[in-house]
PLY file of the C-alpha trace (Angstrom):
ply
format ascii 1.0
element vertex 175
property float x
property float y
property float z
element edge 174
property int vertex1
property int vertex2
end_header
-11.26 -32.56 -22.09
-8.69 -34.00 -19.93
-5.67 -31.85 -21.78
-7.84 -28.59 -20.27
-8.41 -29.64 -17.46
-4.37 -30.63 -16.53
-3.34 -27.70 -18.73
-4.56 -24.68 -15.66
-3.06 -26.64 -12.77
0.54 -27.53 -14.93
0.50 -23.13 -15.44
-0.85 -23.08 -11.94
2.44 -24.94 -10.44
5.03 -23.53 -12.55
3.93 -19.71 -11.09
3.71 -21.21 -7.95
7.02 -22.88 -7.78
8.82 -19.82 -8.95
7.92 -18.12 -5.57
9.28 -18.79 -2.38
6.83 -18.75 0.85
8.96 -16.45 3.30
6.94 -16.97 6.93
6.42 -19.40 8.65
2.90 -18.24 9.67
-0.78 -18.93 7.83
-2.33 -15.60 8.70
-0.32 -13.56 6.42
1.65 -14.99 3.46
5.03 -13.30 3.01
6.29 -14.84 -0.60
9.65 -14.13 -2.52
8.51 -13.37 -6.29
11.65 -15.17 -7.60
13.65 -18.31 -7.53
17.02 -16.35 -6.31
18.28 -13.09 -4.90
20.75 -11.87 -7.84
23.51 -10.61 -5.73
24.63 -7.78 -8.82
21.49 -6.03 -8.75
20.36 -3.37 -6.94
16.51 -3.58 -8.31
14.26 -3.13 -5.29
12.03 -6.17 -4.98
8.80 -6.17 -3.89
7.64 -9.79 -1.64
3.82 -10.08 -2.58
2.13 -10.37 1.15
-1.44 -11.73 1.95
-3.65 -11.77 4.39
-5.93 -14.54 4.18
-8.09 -13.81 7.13
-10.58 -10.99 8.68
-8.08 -9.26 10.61
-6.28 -5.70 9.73
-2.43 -6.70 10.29
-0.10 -4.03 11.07
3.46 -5.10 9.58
6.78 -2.85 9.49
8.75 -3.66 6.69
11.87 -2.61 9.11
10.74 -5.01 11.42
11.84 -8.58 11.29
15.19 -8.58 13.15
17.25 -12.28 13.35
20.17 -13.81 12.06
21.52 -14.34 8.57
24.00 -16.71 7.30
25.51 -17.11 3.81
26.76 -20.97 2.61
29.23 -21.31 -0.16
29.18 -24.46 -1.18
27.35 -25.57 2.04
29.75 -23.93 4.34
29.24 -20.83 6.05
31.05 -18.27 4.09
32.99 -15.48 6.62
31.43 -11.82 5.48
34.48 -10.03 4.05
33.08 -6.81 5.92
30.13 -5.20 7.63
28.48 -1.95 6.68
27.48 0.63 10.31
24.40 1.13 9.89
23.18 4.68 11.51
20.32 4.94 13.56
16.67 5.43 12.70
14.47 7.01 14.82
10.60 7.47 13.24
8.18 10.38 14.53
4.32 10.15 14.00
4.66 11.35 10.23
7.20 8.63 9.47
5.50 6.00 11.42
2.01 6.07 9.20
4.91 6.38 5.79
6.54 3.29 7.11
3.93 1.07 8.49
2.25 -1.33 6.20
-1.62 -1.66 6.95
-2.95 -4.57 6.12
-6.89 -4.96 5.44
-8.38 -8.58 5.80
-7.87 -11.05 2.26
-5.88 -7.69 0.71
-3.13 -8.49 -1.35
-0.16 -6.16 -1.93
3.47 -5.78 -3.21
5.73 -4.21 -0.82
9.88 -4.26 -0.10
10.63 -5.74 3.52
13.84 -6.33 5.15
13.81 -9.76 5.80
16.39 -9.17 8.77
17.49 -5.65 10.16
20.50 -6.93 11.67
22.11 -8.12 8.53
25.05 -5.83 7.93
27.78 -8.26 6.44
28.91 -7.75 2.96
30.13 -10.91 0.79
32.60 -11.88 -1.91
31.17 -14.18 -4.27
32.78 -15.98 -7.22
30.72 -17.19 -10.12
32.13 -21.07 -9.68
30.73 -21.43 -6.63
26.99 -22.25 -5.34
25.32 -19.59 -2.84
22.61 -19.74 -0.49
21.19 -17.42 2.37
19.80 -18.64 5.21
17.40 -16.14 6.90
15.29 -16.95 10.43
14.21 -13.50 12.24
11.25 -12.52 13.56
8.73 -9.68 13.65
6.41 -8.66 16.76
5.02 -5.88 18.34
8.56 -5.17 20.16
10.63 -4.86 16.67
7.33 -2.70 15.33
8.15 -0.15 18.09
11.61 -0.08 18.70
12.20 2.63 16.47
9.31 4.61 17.32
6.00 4.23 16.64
4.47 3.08 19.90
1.53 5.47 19.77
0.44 5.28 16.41
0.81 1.27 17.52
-1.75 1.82 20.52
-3.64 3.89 18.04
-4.35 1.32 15.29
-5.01 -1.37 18.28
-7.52 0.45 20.01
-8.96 0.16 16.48
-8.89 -3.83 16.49
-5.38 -3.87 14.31
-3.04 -6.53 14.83
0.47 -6.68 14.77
2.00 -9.08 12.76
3.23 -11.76 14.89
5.70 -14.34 12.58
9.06 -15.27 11.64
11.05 -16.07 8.43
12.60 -18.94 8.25
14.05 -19.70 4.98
16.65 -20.64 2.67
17.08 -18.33 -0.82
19.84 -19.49 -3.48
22.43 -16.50 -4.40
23.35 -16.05 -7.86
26.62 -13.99 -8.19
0 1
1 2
2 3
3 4
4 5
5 6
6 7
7 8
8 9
9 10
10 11
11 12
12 13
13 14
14 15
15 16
16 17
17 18
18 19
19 20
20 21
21 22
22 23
23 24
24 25
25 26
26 27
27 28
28 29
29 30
30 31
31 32
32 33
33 34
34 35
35 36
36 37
37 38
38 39
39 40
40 41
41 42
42 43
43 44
44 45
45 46
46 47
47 48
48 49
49 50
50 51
51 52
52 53
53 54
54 55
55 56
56 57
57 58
58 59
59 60
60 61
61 62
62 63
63 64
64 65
65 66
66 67
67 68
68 69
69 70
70 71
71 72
72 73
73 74
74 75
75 76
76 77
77 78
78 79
79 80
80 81
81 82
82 83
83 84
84 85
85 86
86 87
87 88
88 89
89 90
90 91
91 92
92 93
93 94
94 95
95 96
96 97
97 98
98 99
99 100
100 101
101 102
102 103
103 104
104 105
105 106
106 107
107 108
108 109
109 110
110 111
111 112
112 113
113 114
114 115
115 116
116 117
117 118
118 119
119 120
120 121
121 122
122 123
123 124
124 125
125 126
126 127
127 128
128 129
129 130
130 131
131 132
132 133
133 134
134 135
135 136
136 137
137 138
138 139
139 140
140 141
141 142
142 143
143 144
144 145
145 146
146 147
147 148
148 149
149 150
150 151
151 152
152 153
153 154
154 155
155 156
156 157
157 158
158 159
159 160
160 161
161 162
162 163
163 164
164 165
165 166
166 167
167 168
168 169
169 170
170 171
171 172
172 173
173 174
């Protein structure tokens, strides 16, 4: 009985520690399905992201805007360039496309950026150990800065929410 019992919560804690909790916030859960960001791939991965309350959140996956930092070897490693990045501008059409809508204790898989102004572009070499270190923020401001203000107003005259957290997190790199 006791070998049952301790077999569900061992499986229980290795899924659990495979995934990394993004936010800082209890609202909404924003987790990383992985251990590491593989630097070589370009596979679009989708953060799992839960509401665990009654509200309808309101969450652009554009939207968290901070400041990123690589460490090689625990020192900040200098980006060997940045990308431009042109400007997006979203209409009505593109706003309900873009914005995630988030019904209370609804679970979902979707891509976010977990910070807009991250432009650099890194060299990496497989000897060395890499981390990220991500802390931005998403609010009602970074919802609407590139567009979207009335469909915003719209879905809050409805009761919606915008999301109102930061990440604040440290992902190893694998080269």
């Amino acid at each position: 009985m006791k070998k049952i019992v301790i077999l569900p919560f061992c499986l229980l804690f290795i899924y659990c520690s495979n995934q990394i909790k993004l936010n800082k916030g209890k609202d909404v859960d924003i987790i990383f399905p992985l251990t590491h960001i593989d630097s070589q791939s370009t596979e679009v991965i989708e953060e799992i992201i839960k509401n665990n309350t009654n509200n309808t959140y309101i969450i652009d996956p554009l939207g968290f805007y901070g400041k990123s930092i690589v460490l090689e070897n625990g020192k900040i490693l200098d980006p060997y360039l940045y990308f431009k990045n042109g400007y997006y501008s979203r209409n009505d059409t593109s706003c309900r496309e873009d914005l995630i809508i988030l019904n209370p204790f609804q679970t979902i898989n979707h891509s976010i950026i977990f910070d807009k102004n991250n432009r650099a572009v890194y060299k990496y070499s497989n000897s060395n150990k890499y981390e990220q270190i991500i802390k931005s923020f998403h609010n009602r401001y970074n919802v609407t800065i590139l567009g979207c203000d009335y469909y915003v107003k719209e879905l809050e005259s409805k009761g919606y929410k915008v999301l109102e957290d930061s990440i604040v997190t440290k992902i190893p790199l694998k080269p």
